[in-house]
C-alpha positions in Angstrom: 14.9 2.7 17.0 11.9 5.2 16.7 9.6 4.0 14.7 8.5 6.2 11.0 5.1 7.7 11.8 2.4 6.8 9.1 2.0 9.4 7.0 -1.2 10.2 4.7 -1.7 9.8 1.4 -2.2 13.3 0.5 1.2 14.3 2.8 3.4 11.7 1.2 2.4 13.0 -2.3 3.5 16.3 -0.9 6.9 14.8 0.2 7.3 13.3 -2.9 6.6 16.8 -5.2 8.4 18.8 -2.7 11.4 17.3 -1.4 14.5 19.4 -3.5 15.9 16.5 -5.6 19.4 17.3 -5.9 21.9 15.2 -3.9 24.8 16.5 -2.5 27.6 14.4 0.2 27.1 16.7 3.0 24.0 19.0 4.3 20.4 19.4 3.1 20.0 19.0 -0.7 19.4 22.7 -1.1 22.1 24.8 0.5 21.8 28.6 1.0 23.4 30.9 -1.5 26.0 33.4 -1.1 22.7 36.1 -0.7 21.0 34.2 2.1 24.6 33.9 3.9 25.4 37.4 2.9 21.7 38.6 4.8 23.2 36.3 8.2 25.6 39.5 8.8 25.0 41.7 12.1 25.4 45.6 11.6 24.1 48.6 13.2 20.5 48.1 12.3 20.3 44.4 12.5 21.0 41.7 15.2 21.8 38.1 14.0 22.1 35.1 16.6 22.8 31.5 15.4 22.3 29.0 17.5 22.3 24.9 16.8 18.3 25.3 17.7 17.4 28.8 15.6 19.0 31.7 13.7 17.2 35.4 14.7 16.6 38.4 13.8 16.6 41.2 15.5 16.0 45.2 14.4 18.4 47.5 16.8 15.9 50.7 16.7 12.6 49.1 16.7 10.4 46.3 18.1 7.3 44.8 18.0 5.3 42.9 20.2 4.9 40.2 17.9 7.4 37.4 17.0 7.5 35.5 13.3 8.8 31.8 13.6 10.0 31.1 10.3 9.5 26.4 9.6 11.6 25.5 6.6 11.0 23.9 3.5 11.8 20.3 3.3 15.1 19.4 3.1 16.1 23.1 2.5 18.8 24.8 4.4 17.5 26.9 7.0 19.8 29.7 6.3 17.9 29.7 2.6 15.3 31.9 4.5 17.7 34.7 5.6 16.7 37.2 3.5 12.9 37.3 3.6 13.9 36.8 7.5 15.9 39.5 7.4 13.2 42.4 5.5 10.7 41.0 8.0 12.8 42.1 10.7 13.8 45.2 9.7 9.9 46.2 10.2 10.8 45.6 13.5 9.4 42.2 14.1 12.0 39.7 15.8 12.2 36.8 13.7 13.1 33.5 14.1 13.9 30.7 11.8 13.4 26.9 13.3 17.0 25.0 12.1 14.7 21.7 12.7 15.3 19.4 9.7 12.0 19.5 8.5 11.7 16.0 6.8 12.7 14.4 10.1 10.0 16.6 12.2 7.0 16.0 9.8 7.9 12.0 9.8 7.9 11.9 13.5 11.5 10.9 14.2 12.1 14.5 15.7 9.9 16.7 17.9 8.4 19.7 16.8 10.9 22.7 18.4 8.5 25.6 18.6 8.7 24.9 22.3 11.8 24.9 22.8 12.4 27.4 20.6 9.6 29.5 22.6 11.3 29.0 25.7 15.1 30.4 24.8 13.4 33.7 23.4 11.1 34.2 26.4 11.0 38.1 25.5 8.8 37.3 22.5 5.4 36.5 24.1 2.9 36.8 21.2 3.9 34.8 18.4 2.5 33.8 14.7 4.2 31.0 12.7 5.4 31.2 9.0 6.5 28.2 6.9 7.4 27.4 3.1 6.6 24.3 1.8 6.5 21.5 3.4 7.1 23.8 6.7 3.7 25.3 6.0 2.4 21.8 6.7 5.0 21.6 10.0 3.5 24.9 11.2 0.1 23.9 11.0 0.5 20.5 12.1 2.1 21.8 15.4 -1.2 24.2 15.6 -3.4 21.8 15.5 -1.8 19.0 17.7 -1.5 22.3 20.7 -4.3 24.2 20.8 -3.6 24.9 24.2 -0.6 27.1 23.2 -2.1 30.5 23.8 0.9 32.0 22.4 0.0 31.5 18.9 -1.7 33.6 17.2 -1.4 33.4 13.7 0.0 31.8 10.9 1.3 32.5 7.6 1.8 29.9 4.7 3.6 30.3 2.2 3.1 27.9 -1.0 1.7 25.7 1.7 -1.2 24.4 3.2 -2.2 22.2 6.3 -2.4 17.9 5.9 -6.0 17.7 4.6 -6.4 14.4 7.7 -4.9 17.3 10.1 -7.1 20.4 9.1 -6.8 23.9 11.1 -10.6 25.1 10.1 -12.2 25.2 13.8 -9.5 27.8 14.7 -11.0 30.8 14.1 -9.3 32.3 16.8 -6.0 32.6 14.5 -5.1 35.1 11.9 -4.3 32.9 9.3 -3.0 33.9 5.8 -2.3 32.2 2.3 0.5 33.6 0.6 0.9 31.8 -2.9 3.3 32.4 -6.5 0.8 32.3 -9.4 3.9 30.8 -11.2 4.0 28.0 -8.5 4.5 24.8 -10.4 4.8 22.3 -6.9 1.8 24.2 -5.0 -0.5 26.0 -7.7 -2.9 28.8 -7.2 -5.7 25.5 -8.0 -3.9 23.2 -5.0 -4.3 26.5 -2.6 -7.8 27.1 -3.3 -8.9 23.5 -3.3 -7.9 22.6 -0.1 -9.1 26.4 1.6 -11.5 24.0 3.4 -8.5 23.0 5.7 -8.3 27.0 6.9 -10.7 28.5 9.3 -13.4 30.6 7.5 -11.7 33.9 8.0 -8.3 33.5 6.6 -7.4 35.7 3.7 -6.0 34.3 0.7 -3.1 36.5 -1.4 -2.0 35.6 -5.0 1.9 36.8 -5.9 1.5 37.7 -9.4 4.8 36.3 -11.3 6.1 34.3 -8.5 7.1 30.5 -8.4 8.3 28.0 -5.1 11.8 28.3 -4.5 12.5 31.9 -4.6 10.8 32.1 -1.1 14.1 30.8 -0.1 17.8 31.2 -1.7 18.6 28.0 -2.1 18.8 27.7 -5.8 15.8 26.4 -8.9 14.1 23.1 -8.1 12.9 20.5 -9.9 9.5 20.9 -11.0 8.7 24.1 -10.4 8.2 26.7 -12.8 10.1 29.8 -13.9 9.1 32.9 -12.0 8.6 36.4 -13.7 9.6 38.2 -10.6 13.2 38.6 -9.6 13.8 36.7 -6.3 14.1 39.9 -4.3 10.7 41.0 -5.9 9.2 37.8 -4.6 10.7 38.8 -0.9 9.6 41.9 -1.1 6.0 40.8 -1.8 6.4 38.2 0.7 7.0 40.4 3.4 4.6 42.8 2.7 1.9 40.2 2.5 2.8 38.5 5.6 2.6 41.9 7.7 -0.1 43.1 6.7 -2.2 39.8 6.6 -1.2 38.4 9.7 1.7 40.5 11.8 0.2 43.8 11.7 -3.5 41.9 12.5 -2.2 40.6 15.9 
């Protein structure tokens, strides 16, 4: 049996406040609503695949150069993301979301899948990563462990930030964005800003005004976190934006 990696102080107290806490007898803790498996529908503007390795997005009319791979909270159905997927897309941007289970890839008893991932969408050369959460810390764990992978070139977290014994700073090279909820009870504004020294320099650094954790996902309220002022669309909406225009749109 594969051993449990060690984990860090500071990443184990991230497990512990960010792991959804509800139990249920089969899947993640947090399963995707009816909206995020309502956005998982093809039609004439938008492609869906599901596969047992990723879910992506795809707009019919227009397409950028640039891919978004989208790492999952922990212990949060990947389908959760489908929505904020799904606007990102429609910019024209494919977009993929990892269906890794996130707990089991940041303890080590699974292998990161950007790779593989990579390989079975080898029309998508140029690539920035995105992750929520604990996925945030996935995303830049991967970056820093493969700094050879060229591909890379930015990355996006969103109520998130790298393992402070694992820290991103020497790559300036990236375009590297912060996206936070001001509401954000599990990763507050303070918790962003405190560990920016784990970031390179140059990345930017974008407050959601009225937005909490979850509603990056649809996958329900969690424990600890606090109520958000913005609807959970609003919050997508913001999302997106921010993510183009901080990362997609600079690569």
């Amino acid at each position: 049996m594969k051993k449990l990696a060690p984990l860090g102080i500071a990443l184990s107290m991230l497990l512990t406040l960010l792991l959804p806490q509800a139990s249920v007898a089969q899947g993640y803790p947090a399963m995707a609503n009816d909206d995020a498996l309502d956005a998982l529908e093809s039609n004439l503007v938008m492609t869906v695949t599901e596969t047992p390795q990723f879910i992506r997005f795809d707009n019919n009319f227009i397409t950028q150069d640039v891919g978004l791979l989208i790492q999952p909270g922990g212990d949060v159905d990947p389908r959760a993301y489908a929505r904020i997927a799904r606007k990102i897309a429609a910019n024209g941007y494919p977009v993929v979301i990892d269906n890794s289970p996130s707990t089991l890839v940041i303890a080590g008893l699974m292998p990161s899948m950007v790779p593989v991932i990579k390989a079975a969408n080898p029309d998508i050369a140029n690539w920035a990563l995105a992750g929520h959460s604990l996925g945030g810390v996935i995303a830049a764990k991967y970056i820093a462990e493969n700094p050879q992978d060229f591909s890379i070139k930015g990355l996006a977290l969103w109520a998130s930030f790298p393992d402070p014994e694992n820290p991103i700073s020497y790559r300036t090279d990236l375009v590297v964005a912060s996206i936070y909820g001001e509401l954000d009870c599990l990763v507050p504004p303070q918790t962003v800003q405190s560990l920016s020294w784990t970031l390179p320099y140059n990345a930017s650094f974008h407050q959601i005004d009225g937005a909490n954790h979850a509603q990056w996902g649809d996958y329900g309220d969690q424990e600890g976190d606090c109520a958000a002022d913005i609807t959970t669309t609003q919050q997508k909406i913001r999302g997106k934006r921010a993510t183009i225009e901080l990362v997609l749109e600079k690569i």
